[in-house]
TORFI-862432 format. One record per residue (C-alpha): residue number from 1; residue in one letter; x, y, z. Coordinates in Angstrom, 2 decimals, padded with zeros to 5 digits, always signed. Each point is the difference from the previous one (the first is absolute). Example, Ala and Ser with C-alpha at 12.3 -4.5 7.8 and 13.67 -1.06 7.14 Angstrom:
// residues 2
ATOM  1  a  +012.30  -004.50  +007.80
ATOM  2  s  +001.37  +003.44  -000.66
//
This chain:
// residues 225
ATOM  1  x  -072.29  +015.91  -028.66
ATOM  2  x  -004.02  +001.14  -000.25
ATOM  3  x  +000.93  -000.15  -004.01
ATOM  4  x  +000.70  -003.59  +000.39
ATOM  5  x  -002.68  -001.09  +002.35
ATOM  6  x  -002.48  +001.77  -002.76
ATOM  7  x  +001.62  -001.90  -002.93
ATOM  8  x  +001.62  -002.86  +001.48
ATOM  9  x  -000.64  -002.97  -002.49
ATOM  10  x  +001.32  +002.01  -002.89
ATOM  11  x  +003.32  +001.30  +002.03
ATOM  12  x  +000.52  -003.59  +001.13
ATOM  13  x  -000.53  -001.19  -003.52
ATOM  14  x  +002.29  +002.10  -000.99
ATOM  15  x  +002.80  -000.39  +002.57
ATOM  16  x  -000.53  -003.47  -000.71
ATOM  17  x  +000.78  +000.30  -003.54
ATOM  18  x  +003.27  +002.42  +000.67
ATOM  19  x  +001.28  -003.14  +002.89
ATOM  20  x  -000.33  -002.25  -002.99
ATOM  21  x  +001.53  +002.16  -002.17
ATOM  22  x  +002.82  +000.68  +002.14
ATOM  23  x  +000.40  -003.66  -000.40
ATOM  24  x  +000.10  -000.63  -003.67
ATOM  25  x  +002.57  +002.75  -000.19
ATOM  26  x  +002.45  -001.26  +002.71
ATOM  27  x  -000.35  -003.19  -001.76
ATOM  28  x  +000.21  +001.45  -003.55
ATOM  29  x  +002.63  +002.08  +000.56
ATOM  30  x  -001.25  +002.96  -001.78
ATOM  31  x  -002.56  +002.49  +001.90
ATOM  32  x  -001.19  +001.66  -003.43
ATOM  33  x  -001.11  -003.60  -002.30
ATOM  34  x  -000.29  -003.19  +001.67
ATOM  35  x  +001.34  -003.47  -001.78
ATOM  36  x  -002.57  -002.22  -001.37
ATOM  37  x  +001.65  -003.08  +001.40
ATOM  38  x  -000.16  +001.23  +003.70
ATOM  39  x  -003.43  +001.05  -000.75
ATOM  40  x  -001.24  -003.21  -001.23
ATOM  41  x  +001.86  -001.67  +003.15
ATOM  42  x  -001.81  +002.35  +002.47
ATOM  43  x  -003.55  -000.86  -001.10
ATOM  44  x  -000.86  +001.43  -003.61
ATOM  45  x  -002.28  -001.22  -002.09
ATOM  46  x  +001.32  -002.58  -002.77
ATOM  47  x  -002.26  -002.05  -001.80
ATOM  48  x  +001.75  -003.41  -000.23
ATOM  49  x  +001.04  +000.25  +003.82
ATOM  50  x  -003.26  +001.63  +000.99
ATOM  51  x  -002.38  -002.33  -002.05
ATOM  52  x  +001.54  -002.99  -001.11
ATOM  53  x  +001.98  -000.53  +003.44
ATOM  54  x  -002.88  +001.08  +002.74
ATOM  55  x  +001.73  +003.16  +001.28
ATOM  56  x  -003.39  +002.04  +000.18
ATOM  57  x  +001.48  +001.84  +003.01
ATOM  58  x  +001.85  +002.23  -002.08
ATOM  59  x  -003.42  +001.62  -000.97
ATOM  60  x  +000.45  +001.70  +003.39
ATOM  61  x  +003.20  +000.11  -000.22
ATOM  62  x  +000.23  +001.91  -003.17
ATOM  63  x  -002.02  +002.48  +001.41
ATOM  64  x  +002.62  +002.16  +001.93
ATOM  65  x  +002.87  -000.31  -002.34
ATOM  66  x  +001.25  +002.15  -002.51
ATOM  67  x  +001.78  +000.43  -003.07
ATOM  68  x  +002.42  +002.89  +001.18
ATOM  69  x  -000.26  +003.86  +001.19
ATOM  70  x  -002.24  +001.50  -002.13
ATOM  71  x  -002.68  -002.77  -000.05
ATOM  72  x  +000.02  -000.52  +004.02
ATOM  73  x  -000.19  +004.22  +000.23
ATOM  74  x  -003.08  +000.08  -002.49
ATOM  75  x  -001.76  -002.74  +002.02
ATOM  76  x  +000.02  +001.32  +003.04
ATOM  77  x  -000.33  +003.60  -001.11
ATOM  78  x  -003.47  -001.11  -001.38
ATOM  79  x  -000.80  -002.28  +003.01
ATOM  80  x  +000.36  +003.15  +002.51
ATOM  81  x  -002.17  +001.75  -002.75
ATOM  82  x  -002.86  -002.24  -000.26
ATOM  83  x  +000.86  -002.54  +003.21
ATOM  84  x  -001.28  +002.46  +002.18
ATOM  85  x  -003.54  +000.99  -001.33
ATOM  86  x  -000.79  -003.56  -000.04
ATOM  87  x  +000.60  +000.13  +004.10
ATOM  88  x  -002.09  +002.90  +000.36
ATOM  89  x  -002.79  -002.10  -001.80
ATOM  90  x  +000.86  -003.68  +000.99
ATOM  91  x  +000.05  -001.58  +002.99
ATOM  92  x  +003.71  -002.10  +000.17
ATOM  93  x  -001.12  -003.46  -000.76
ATOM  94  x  -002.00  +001.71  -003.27
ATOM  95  x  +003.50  +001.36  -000.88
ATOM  96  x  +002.24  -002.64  +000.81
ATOM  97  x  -002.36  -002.25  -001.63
ATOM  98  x  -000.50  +002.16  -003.39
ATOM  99  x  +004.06  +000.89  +000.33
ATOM  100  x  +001.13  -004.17  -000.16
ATOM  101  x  -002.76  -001.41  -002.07
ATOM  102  x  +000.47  +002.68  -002.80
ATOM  103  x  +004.03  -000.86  +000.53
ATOM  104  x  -000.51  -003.49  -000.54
ATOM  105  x  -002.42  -000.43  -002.39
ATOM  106  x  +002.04  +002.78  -002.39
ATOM  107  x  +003.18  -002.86  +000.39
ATOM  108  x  -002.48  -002.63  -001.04
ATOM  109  x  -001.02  +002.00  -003.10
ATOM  110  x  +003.86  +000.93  -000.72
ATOM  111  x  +001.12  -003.72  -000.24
ATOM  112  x  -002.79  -000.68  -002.17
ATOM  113  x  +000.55  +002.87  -002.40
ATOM  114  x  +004.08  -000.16  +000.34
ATOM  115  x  +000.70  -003.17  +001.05
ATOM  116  x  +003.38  -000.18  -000.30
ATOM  117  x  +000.86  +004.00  +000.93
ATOM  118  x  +001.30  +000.30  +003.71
ATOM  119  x  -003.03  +002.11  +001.59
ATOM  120  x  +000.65  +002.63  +003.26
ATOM  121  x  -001.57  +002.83  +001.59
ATOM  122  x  -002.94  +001.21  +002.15
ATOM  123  x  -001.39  +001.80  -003.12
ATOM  124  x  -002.81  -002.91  -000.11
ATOM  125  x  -000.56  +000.77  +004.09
ATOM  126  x  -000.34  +003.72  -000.66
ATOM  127  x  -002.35  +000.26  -003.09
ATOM  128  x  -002.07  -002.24  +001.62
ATOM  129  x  -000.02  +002.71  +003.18
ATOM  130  x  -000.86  +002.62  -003.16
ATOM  131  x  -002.73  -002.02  -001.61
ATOM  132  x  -001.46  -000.61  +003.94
ATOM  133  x  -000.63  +003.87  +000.10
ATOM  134  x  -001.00  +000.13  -002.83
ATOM  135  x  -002.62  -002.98  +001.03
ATOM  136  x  -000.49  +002.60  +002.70
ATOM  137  x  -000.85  +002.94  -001.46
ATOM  138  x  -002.43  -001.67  -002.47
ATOM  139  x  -002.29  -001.89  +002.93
ATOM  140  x  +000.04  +003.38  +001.60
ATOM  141  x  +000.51  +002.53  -002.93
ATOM  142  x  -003.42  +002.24  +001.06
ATOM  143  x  +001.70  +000.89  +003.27
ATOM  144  x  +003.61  +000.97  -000.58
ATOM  145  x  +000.02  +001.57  -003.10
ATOM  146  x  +002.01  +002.60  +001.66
ATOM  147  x  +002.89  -002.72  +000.14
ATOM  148  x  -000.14  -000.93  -003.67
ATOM  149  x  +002.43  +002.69  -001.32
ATOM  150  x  +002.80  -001.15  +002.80
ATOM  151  x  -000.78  -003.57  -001.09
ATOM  152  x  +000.34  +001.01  -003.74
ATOM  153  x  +003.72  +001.86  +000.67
ATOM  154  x  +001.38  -003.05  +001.69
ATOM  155  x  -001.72  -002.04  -003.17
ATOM  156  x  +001.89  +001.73  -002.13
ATOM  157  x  +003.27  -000.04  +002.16
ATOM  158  x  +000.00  -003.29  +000.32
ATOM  159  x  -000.83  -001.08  -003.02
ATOM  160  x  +002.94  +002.00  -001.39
ATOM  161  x  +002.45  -001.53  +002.47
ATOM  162  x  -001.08  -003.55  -001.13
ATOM  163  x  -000.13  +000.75  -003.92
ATOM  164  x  +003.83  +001.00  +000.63
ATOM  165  x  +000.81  -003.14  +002.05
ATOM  166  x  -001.51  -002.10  -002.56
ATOM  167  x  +002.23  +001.42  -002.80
ATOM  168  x  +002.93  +000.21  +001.99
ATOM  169  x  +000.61  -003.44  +002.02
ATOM  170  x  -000.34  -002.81  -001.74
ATOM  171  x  -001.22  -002.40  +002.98
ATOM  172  x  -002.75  +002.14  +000.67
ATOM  173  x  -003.45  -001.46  -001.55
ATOM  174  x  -002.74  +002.28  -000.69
ATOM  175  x  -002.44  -003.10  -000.22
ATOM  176  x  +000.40  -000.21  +003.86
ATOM  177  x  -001.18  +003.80  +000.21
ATOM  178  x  -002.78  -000.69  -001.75
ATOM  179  x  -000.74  -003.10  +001.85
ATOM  180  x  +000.65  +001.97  +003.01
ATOM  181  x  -002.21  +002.63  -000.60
ATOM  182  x  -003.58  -002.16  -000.56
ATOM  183  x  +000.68  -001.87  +002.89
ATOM  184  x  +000.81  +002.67  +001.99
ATOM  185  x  -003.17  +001.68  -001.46
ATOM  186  x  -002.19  -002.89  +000.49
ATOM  187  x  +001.31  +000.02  +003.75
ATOM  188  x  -000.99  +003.69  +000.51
ATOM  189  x  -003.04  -000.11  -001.37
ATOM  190  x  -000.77  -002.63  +001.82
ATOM  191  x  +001.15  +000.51  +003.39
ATOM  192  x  -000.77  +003.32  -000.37
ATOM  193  x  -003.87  -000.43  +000.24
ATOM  194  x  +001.04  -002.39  +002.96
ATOM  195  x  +003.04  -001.24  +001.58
ATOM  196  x  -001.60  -002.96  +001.14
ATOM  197  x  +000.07  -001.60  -003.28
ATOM  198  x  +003.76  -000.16  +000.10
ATOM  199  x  -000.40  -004.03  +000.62
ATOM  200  x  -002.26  +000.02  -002.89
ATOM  201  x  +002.62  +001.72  -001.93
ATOM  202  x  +003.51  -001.88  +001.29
ATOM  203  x  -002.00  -003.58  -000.90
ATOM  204  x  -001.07  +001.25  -003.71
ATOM  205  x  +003.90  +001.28  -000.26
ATOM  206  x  +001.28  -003.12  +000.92
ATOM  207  x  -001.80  -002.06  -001.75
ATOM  208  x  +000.81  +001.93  -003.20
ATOM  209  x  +003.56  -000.13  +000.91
ATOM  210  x  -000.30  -003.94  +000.70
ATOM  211  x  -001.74  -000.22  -003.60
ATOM  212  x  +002.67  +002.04  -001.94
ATOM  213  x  +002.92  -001.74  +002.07
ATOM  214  x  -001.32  -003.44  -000.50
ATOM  215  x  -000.20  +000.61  -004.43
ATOM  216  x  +003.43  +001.84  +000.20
ATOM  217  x  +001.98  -003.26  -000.18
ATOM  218  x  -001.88  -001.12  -003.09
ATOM  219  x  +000.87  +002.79  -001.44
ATOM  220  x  +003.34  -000.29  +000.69
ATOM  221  x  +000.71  -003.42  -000.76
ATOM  222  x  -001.80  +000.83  -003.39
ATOM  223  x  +002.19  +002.32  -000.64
ATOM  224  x  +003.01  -001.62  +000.72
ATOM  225  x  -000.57  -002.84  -002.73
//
């Protein structure tokens, strides 16, 4: 139980993820590979339904599904990696913050590089987590050096994990990692030299994701003709 009081935003995360998870099975019918169709129905990101028809809740949404077994287990094997050195060095409105804005912007980014390609996972979520310690360790890299070669293994882990996600599932986007991973890194930098600046840092986020939602259906109508 001390284990989750230390960690307890990534362990919820991640029990949130397996409830949902749970749910796409039961109402796929398969535990091992979920069905597209259900997946689209439960909140996944779809361009023409997302863009064209206002659903921008399935940004959230999209978040905490997954494609089947092996993509959920890689998640959340590298969210208990890196989740919980980001809650040794963030305060939880830092993390939260970093964890949904990194989510959400990476589905922005997907439907504008795949717009038609049905879009899932917290992959966005986690590499922005990643690029915040990474924001981290560069604001503060004179005083933990001793942490970088830790920080480096779990680079490499990770990194790994993704590159065979990326290959292997389809609906995964590696545009939304990379998306991910600046704003996460902007946020740790950032809130990193200090966490009051997280307002400052939620309104620029926004506004950028008002700005790229607000061109998306231009593009989309575009390319539609």
């Amino acid at each position: 139980m001390s284990e989750f009081q230390k960690y307890k935003i990534t362990y919820s995360l991640i029990v949130l993820n397996l409830i949902v998870y749970i749910f796409s099975a039961l109402f796929s019918q398969d535990i091992i590979d979920m069905d597209i169709q259900t997946l689209v129905d439960m909140g996944a990101l779809y361009g023409p339904i997302t863009v064209l028809k206002g659903e921008w809740w399935r940004l959230f949404t999209a978040m905490f599904l997954h494609a089947g077994m092996t993509h959920l287990l890689m998640n959340m094997f590298s969210l208990y990696l890196i989740g919980r050195g980001a809650e040794i060095y963030f305060d939880t409105k830092s993390y939260l913050s970093i964890y949904l804005f990194s989510g959400l912007l990476g589905g922005l980014v997907s439907l504008y590089i795949h717009p038609v390609s049905v879009g899932i996972g917290a992959s966005g979520a986690i590499f922005g987590v990643f690029g915040a310690l990474a924001g981290f360790f560069l604001a503060h890299r004179e005083k933990i050096q001793e942490h970088t070669k830790a920080f480096m293994k779990d680079f490499t882990i990770i990194i790994g994990i993704n590159l065979v996600i990326g290959f292997s599932i389809p609906s995964v986007d590696v545009s939304a990692h990379v998306a991910g991973l600046l704003v996460g890194f902007i946020g740790g930098f950032v809130l990193s030299k200090n966490p009051k600046w997280i307002l400052v840092y939620s309104i620029a986020m926004v506004l950028l994701m008002i700005a790229i939602g607000s061109y998306l259906p231009t593009q989309y109508v575009q390319a539609l003709l």
